[in-house]
C-alpha positions in Angstrom: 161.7 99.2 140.8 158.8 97.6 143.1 158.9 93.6 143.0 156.3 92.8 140.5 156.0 95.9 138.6 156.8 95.1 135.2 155.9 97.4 132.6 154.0 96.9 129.2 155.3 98.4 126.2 151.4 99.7 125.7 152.2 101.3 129.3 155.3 103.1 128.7 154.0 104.8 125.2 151.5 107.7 125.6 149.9 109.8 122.9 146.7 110.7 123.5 145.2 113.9 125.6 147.9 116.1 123.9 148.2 120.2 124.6 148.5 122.5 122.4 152.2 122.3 122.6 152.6 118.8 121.7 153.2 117.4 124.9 151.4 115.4 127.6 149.1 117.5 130.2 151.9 116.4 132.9 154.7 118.3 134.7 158.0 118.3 131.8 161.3 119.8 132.3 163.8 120.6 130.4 166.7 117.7 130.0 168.8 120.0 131.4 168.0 120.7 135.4 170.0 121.4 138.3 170.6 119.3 141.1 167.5 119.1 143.1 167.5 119.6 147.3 167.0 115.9 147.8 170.6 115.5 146.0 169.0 113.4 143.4 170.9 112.8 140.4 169.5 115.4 137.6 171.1 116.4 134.3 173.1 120.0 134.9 174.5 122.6 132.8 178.0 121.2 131.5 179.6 124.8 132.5 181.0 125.0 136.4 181.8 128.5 138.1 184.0 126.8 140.8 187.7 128.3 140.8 189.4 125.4 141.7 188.3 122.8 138.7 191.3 121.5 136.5 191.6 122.3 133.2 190.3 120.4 130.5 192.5 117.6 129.0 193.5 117.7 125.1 191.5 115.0 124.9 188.5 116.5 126.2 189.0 119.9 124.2 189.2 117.4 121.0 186.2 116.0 122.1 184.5 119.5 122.7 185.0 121.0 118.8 184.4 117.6 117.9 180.9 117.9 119.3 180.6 121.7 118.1 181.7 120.5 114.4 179.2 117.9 114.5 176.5 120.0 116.2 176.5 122.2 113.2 177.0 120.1 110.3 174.9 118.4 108.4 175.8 114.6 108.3 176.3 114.4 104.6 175.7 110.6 102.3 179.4 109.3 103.5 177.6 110.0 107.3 174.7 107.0 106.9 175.0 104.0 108.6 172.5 101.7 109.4 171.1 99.5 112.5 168.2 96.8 111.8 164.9 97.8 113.6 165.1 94.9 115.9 168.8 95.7 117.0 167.7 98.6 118.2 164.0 97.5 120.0 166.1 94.6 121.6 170.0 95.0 122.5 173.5 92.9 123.7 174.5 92.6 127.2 176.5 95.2 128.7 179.1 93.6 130.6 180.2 90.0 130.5 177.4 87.2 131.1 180.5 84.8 131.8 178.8 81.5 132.2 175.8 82.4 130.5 174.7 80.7 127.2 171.6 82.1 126.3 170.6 86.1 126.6 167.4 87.3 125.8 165.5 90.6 126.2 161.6 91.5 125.5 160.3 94.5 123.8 156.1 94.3 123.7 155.5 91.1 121.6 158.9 91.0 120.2 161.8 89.0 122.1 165.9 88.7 121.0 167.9 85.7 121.9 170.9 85.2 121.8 172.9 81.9 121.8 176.6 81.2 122.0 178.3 78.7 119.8 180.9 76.7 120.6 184.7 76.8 119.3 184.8 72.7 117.3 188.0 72.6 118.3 188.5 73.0 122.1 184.5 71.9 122.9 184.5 75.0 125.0 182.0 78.3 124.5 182.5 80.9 122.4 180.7 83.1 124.8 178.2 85.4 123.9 178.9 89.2 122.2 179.0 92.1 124.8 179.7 95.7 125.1 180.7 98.6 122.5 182.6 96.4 119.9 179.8 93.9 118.7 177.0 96.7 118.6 179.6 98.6 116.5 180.1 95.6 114.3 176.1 94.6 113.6 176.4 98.7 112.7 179.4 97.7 109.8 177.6 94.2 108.9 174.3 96.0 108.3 175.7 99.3 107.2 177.9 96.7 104.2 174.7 94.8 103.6 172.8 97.8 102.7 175.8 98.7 100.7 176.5 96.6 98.6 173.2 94.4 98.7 175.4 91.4 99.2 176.1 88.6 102.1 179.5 88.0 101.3 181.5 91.2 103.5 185.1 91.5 102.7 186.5 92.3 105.8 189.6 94.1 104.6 193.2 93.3 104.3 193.9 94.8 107.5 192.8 94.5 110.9 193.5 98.0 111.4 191.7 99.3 108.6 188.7 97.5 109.6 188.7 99.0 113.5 189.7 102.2 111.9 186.1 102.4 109.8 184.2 101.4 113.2 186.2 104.4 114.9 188.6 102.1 117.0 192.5 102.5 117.3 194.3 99.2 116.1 197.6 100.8 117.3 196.7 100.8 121.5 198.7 98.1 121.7 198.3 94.0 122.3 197.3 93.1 125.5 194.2 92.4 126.5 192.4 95.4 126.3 193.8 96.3 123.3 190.7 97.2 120.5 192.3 94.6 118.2 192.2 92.1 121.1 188.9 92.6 122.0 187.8 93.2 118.5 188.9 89.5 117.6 186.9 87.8 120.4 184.1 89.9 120.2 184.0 88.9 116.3 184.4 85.1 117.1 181.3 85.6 119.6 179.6 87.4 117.2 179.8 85.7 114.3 179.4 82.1 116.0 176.5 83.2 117.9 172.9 81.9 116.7 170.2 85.1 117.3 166.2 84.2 117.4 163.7 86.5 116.9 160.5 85.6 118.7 156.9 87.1 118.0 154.0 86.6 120.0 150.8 86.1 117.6 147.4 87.1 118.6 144.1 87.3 116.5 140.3 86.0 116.5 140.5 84.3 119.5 143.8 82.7 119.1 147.2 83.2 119.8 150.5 82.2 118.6 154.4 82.0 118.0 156.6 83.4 114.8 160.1 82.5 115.1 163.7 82.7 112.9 166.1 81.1 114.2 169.4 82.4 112.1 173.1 82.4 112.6 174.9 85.6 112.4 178.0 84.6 109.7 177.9 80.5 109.0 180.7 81.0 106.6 183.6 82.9 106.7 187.0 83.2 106.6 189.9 85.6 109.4 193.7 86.5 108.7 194.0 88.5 110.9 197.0 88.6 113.7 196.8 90.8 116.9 200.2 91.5 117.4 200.5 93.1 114.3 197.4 94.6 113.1 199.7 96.8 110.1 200.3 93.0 108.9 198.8 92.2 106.0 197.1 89.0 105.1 197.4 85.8 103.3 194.3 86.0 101.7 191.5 88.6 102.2 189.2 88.0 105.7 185.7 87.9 104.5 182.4 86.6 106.0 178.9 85.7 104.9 176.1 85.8 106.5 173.0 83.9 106.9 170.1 84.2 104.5 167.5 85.2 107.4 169.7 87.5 108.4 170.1 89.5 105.0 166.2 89.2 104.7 166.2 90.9 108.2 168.4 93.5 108.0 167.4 94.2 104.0 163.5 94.6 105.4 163.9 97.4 108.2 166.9 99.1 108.2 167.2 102.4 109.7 170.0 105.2 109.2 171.9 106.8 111.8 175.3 109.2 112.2 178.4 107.7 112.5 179.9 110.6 113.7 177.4 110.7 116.6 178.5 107.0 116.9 182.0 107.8 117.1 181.6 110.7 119.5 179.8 108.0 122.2 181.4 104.8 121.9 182.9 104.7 124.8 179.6 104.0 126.3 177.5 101.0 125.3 174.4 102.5 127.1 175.2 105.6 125.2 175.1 103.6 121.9 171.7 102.1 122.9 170.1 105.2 123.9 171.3 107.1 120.7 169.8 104.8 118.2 166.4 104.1 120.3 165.9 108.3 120.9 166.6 108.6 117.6 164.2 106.0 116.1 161.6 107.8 118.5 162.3 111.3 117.3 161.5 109.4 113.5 158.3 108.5 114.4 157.4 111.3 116.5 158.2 113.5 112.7 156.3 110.3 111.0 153.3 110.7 113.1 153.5 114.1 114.4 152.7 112.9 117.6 155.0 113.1 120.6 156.3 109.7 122.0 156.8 109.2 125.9 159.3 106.7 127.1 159.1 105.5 130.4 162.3 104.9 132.7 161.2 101.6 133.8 160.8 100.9 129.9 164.2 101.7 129.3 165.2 100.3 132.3 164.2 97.4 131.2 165.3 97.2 127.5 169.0 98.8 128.1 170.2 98.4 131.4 168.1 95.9 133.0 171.3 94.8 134.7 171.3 97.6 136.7 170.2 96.6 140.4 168.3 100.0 140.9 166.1 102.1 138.4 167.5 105.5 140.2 171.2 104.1 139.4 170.3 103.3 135.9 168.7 106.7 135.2 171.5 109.0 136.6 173.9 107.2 133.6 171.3 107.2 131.5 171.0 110.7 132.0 174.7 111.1 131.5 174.5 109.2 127.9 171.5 111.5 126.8 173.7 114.5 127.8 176.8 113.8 125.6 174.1 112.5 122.5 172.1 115.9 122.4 175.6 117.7 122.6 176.0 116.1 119.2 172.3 115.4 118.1 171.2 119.0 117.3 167.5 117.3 116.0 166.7 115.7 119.3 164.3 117.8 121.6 163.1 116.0 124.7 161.5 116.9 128.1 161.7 114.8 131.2 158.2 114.3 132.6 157.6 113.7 136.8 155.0 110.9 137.6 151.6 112.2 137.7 147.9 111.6 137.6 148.3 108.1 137.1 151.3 108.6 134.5 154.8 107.4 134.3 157.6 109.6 134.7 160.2 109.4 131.5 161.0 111.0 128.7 159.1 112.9 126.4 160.6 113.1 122.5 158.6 116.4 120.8 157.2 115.6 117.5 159.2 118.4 116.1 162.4 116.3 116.7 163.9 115.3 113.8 166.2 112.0 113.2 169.8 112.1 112.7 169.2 111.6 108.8 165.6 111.6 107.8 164.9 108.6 105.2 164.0 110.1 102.3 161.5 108.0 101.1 159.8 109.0 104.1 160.0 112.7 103.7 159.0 112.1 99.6 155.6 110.0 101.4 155.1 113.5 103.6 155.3 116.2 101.6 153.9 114.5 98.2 151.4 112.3 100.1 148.9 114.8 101.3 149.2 117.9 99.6 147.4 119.9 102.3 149.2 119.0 104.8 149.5 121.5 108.1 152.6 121.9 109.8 153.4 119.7 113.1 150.6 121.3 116.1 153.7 123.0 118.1 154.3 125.1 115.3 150.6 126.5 114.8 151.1 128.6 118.4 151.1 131.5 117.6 154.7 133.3 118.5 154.2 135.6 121.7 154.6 139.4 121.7 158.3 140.3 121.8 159.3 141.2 125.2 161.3 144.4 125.3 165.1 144.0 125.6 166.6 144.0 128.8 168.6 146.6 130.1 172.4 145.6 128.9 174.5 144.5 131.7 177.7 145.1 132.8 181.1 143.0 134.3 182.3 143.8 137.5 186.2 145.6 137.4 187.3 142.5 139.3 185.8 140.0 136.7 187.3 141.5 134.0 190.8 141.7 135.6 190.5 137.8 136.3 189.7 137.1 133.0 192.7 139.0 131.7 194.9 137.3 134.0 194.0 133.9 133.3 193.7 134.2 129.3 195.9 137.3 128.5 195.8 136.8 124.4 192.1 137.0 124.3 189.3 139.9 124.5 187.2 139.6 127.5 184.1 142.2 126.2 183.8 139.2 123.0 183.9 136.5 125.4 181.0 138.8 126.9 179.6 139.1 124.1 178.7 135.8 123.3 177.9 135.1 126.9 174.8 137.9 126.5 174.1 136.1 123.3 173.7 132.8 124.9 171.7 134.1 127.9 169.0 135.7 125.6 168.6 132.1 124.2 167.9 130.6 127.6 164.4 130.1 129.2 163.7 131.9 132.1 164.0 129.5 134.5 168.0 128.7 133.4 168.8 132.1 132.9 171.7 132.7 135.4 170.9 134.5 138.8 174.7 135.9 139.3 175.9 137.3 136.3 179.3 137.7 137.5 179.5 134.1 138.6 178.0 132.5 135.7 180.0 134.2 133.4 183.3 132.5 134.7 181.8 129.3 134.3 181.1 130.5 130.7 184.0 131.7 129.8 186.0 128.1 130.8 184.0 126.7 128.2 184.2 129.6 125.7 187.9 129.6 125.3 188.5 126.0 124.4 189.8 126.0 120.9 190.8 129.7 121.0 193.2 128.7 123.5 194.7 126.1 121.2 195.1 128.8 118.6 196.4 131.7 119.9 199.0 129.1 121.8 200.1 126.6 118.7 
C-alpha cells in the first residue's frame, strides 16, 4: 500500500449504483480464479490433474468429510456460539507484540485497545493476548455469558475439558507448544489485560470522545496444572468478569458456527475473516443490499502486520478458501479496481449468515407484509440451454483409473464428474475433459477409499 493512503471505513463500503444483479457496475470474479499470467497469487480450484502429487494425509481426508458434513448440515441450537460486535469490527494481534504494552486497532469511529497487566508478584508484564487461543476464548466467555446470563464462568474441573469445548487437544503433550501450555498463558494475558473501547463523537458542530475502560476477568480463580491436564482440581477454576464487559457483550452479540470455528482454527486470520464475512453476509440479508470490502480495509483491520497488501491478500485468499468450503451461505465475488473504485470483495445480498438471528428473520418476514424478494432473485431465469452432447472417457483414462483404485467404479466416478461440470459457469468449465477428470477423481475417492479399505 502507497505511503499515505489510508482508507476510510466510508471508502471501503459501497452500496449505491447497484445492477440488476445485486452487484456493483465493476469487473467481479468469481472467488475461485486461476492463476493469472502475471503469476499473481489468485484463488484456484482445490482439485490438481498433476500425476506426480502425494496423496492426501489422514489428516487431511478427515478434514475433507469434515468440511462435506458441515457443508451440508444445518448447524443445529448446540452449533451457536457467539462473538461481541466489537470483537469482530476490531481484533488481537497475530503474532507476538513482545515488548509491546498497549495494541490498538481502528475501525471508522470505533478503536480497541488493548493493555497488558502486570503479574503482582514478579512486577514483570503479563504480555498482551495473541493468536488462535485468546479469540477462541472471548468466543467461550461470550458464548457462557449469553448462556447462562451470568459473570461468574465456571471454568470446569478439568483443563482438558475446557480446551476440549474450544476444539483444542489437552493431551499434545507439555512443552511449550503444547495447547494446555499455551492455553494457560494466553488466559493469564487475557484475563489480566484491561480492553478500552474508544468512540469518536460528532454532531451540531461539535465533536467528541465516548470511552469504557473495563478489565476482562478482575476476579477469578485457576487450578489448573499443565503437566497433567486429566488432573483434577482442588476446587473448581472459575472467573468473573467485569460489569462493562457483561453490559458489552449482553448488548451486541452475534452467533456464529462452531464447527466452522473448529474446521479453521489453525489460522487466526482465518478466524478473523470468518466472523467479519459472516457479519457482512448478515447485513447484506438485513438490508438486501450487497456489501463491498476493500483489501486495504481488511488489510488494515486483520493483518495490518503484514509488510505488503499483495502478501496479506494471497493468505487472505487462502483463509476465504477453506471458510466457504465449510460456509455453504457465503457467496462472494472479487471485484478489480475500476472507475475510481476499490478492488475487494463483494458479499451478494442473497448470502446468508452461518445462523440467521431469529429475531431478525421474525422483524423480516412479519415486519412488512409485502415484502419482495432480494433484487437478484426478481431476474427472470434464462431459457434452458439444450443439453450437451454426453461425453465420453478415453480407453486409457479409464484403464488408469482402474489401476490406481481397483475396488471402485470408474463410469460413477464419471458420473458425478458430469454432474459437477453442468453446475459450473462457463468460464470454469474444464477445457480437457480427460485431464480434468483425473484431477476430479483424486478428490472424489476420499472417503470411499477409506471404506472399501477399513
Amino acid at each position: 500500500m502507497k505511503k499515505g493512503r489510508h482508507p476510510t471505513k466510508s471508502a471501503a463500503f459501497h452500496s449505491s449504483h447497484r445492477t440488476a444483479n445485486g452487484f456493483p457496475p465493476c469487473t467481479v470474479r468469481p472467488i475461485y480464479t486461476t492463476p493469472t499470467k502475471k503469476g499473481r497469487p489468485e484463488m484456484t480450484n482445490t482439485t490438481d490433474t498433476t500425476d506426480d502429487k502425494k496423496p492426501p494425509s489422514k489428516r487431511k481426508q478427515r478434514q475433507a468429510a469434515d468440511a462435506v458434513q458441515i457443508y451440508t448440515t444445518p448447524p443445529t441450537a448446540d452449533d451457536a456460539v457467539y462473538l461481541a460486535r466489537e470483537f469482530i469490527a476490531c481484533t488481537l494481534p497475530h503474532s507476538d507484540p513482545r515488548d509491546v504494552l498497549s495494541w490498538s486497532r481502528k475501525n471508522g469511529d470505533l478503536t480497541l485497545s488493548i493493555k497488558a497487566g502486570v503479574n503482582e508478584e514478579t512486577g514483570k508484564s503479563y504480555g498482551l493476548p495473541y493468536g488462535i487461543i485468546p479469540r477462541l476464548l472471548l468466543v467461550w466467555i461470550v458464548t457462557e455469558i449469553i448462556r447462562t446470563k451470568s459473570r461468574r464462568l465456571e471454568l470446569g474441573n478439568h483443563l482438558a475439558d475446557f480446551l476440549a469445548a474450544l476444539g483444542l487437544n489437552a493431551a499434545n503433550g507439555t512443552g511449550k507448544r503444547s495447547d494446555a501450555r499455551r492455553a494457560r498463558e494466553q488466559m493469564e494475558k487475557l484475563f489480566h489485560s484491561t480492553i478500552s473501547f474508544n468512540y469518536s463523537l460528532k454532531g451540531e458542530g461539535r465533536s467528541g470522545k465516548a470511552w469504557i475502560n473495563m478489565q476482562v476477568a478482575p476476579k477469578g480463580v485457576l487450578w489448573w496444572s499443565d503437566k497433567d491436564p486429566e488432573q483434577s482440581a482442588l476446587w473448581g477454576s472459575w472467573i468473573e468478569v467485569s460489569e462493562d464487559f457483561f453490559k458489552a457483550v449482553m448488548k451486541a452479540p452475534h452467533p456464529l458456527d462452531i464447527r466452522v470455528l473448529r474446521h479453521i482454527k489453525d489460522s487466526s486470520l482465518g478466524i478473523d475473516l470468518y466472523t467479519i464475512l459472516n457479519r457482512e453476509a448478515f447485513r447484506a440479508v438485513k438490508d438486501e443490499t450487497p456489501r463491498f470490502l476493500a483489501w486495504e480495509w481488511l488489510h488494515e483491520q486483520t493483518g495490518n502486520e503484514y509488510g505488503r497488501l499483495d502478501h496479506f491478500r494471497r493468505d487472505a485468499l487462502i483463509q476465504i478458501q477453506e471458510i466457504i468450503a465449510v460456509h455453504s451461505g457465503l457467496i462472494i465475488k472479487q471485484q478489480r479496481a475500476c472507475k475510481g473504485r476499490k478492488s475487494g470483495l463483494v458479499i451478494s445480498n442473497l448470502s446468508t449468515p452461518s445462523i440467521v438471528p431469529r429475531e431478525t428473520a421474525r422483524k423480516r418476514i412479519q415486519g412488512d407484509p409485502n415484502r419482495q424478494p432480494p433484487a437478484l432473485a426478481l431476474v427472470p431465469p434464462p431459457e434452458p440451454p439444450a443439453p450437451p452432447p454426453e461425453r465420453f472417457l478415453k480407453a486409457a483414462t479409464v484403464a488408469r483409473f482402474r489401476a490406481m483404485y481397483p475396488r471402485l467404479d470408474p463410469y460413477a466416478c464419471k458420473a458425478a464428474y458430469d454432474f459437477w461440470i453442468e453446475g459450473l459457469p462457463p468460464e470454469r468449465k474444464p477445457r480437457h475433459y480427460d485431464a480434468a477428470f483425473k484431477g476430479f477423481a483424486e478428490s472424489w475417492v476420499i472417503g470411499k477409499l477409506i471404506v472399501s479399505n477399513p
